[in-house]
C-alpha positions as CSV (number, residue, x, y, z in Angstrom):
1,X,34.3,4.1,-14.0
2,X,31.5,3.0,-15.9
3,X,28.5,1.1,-14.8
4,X,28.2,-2.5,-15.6
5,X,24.7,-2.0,-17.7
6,X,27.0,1.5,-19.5
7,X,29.1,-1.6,-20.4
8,X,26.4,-3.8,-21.6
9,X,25.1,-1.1,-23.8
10,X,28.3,-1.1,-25.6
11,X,28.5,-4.8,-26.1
12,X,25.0,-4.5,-27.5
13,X,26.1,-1.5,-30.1
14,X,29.2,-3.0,-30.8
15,X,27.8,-6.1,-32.0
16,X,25.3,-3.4,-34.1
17,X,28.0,-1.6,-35.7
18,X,28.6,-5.1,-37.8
19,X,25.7,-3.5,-40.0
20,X,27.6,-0.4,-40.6
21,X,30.7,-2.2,-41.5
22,X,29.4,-4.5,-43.5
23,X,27.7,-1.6,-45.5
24,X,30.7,-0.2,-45.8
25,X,32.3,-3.4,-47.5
26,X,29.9,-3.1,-49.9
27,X,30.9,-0.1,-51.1
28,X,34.8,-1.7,-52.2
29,X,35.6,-1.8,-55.2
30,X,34.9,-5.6,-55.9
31,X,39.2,-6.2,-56.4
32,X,39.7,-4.7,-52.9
33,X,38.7,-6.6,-49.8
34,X,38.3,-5.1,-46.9
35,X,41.3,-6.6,-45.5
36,X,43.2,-4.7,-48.7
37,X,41.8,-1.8,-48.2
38,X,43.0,-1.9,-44.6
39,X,46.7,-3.1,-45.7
40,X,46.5,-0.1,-48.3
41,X,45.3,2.4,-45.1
42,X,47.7,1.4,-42.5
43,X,50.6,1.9,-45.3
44,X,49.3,5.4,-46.1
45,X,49.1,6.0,-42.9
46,X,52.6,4.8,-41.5
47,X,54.7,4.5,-44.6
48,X,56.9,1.8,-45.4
49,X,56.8,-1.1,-43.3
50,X,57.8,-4.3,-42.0
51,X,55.6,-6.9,-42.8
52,X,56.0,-8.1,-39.0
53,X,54.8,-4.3,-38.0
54,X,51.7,-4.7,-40.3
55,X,50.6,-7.9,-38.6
56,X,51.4,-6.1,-35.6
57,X,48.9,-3.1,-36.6
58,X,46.9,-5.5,-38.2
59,X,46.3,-7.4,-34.8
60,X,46.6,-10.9,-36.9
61,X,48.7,-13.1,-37.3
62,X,51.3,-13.6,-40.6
63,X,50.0,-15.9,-42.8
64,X,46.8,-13.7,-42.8
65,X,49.1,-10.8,-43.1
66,X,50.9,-12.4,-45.9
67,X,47.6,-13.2,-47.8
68,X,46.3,-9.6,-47.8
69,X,50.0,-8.3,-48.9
70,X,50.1,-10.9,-51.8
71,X,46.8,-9.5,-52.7
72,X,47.6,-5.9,-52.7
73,X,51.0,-6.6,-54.5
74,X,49.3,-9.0,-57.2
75,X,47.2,-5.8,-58.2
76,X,50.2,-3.5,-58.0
77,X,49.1,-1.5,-55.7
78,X,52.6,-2.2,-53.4
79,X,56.0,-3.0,-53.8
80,X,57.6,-5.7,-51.8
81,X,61.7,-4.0,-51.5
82,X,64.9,-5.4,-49.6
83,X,64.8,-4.3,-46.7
84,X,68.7,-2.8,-46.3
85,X,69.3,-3.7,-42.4
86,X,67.9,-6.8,-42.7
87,X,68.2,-8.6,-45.9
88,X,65.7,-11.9,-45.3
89,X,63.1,-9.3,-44.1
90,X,60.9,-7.0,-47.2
91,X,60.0,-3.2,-47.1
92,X,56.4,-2.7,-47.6
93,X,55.9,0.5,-49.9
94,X,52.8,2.0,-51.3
95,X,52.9,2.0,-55.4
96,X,51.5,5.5,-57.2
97,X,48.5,2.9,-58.0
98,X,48.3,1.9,-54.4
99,X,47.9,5.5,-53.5
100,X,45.5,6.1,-56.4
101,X,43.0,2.9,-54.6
102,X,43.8,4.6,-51.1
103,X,42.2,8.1,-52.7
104,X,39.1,5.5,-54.5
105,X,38.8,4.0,-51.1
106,X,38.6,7.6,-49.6
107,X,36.6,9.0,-51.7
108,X,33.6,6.1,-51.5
109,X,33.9,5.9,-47.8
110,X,33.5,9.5,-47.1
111,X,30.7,9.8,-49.6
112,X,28.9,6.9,-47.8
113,X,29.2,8.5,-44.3
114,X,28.4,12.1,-45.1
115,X,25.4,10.6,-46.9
116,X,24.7,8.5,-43.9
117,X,25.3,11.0,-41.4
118,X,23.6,14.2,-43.4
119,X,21.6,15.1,-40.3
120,X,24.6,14.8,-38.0
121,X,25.7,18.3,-36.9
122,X,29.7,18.5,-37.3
123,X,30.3,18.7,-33.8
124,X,28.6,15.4,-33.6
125,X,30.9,13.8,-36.3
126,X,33.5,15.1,-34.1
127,X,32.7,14.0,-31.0
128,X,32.1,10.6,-32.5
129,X,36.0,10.6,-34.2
130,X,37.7,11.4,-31.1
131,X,35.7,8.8,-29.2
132,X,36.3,6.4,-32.0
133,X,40.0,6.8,-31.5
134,X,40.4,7.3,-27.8
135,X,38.4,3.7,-27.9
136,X,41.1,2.4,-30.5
137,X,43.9,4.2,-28.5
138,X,42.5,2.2,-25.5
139,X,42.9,-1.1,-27.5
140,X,46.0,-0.2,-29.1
141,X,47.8,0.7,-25.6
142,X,46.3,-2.5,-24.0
143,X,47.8,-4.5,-26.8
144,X,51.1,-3.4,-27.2
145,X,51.2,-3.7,-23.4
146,X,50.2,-7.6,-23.6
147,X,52.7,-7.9,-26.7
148,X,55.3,-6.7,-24.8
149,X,54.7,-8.9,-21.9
150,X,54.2,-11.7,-23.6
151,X,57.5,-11.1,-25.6
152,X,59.2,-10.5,-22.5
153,X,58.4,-13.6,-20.9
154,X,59.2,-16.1,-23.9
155,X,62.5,-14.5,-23.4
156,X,63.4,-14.4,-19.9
């Protein structure tokens, strides 16, 4: 395990990396929020959804989640379908235009970091996307754990 000051440090960069993501705002187009541009990622990432499981990956709660998908669907960029097992419940699904701003979104973004991180050797980037997502797999795991005991509990 970690030393307490190892720990410190990371509270310290952590609170640092709200430079690099505020850079990376900027860089939106100025009809995408960051909080689109996340509802537009997650979607590309896991496909149609819930809008209960994006909340869930969101890590907010609905009416926020319902704000960003009104958004996203007010610029077409997703459909909001029936969802067939449930029919009080909507299918999240990507639009070709959605997938066109997930590509824009991409293609800024990488420009950005490979700009950013031109002295970086690729191992580096590496290292630092693998610890990136063991770090996010660490909150992700912790969460769903607390999620499931919390649902448990309200239902016992």
């Amino acid at each position: 395990m970690a030393e307490q000051a190892q720990y410190e440090e990371l509270v310290r960069q952590f609170s640092a990396f709200g430079a690099v993501k505020r850079e990376m705002g900027r860089i939106l187009p100025p009809e995408c929020s960051g909080g689109s541009a996340t509802v537009l990622t997650l979607l590309g990432r896991y496909g149609d959804m819930r809008m209960s499981r994006l909340a869930e990956l969101l890590a907010v709660d609905m009416s926020v989640t319902s704000r960003h998908v009104a958004h996203v669907a007010g610029r077409g960029w997703i459909e909001r379908l029936p969802d067939p097992t449930d029919k009080r419940s909507r299918i999240l699904r990507l639009t070709p235009a959605g997938h066109d701003q997930i590509g824009e979104l991409s293609r800024r973004t990488t420009e950005l970091l490979t700009h950013r991180l031109a002295d970086w050797s690729d191992e580096e980037v590496g290292q630092l996307a693998r610890l990136m997502g063991r770090l996010r797999d660490s909150f992700d795991a912790q969460r769903t754990t607390q999620h499931t005991t919390h649902h448990t509990t309200q239902h016992t």
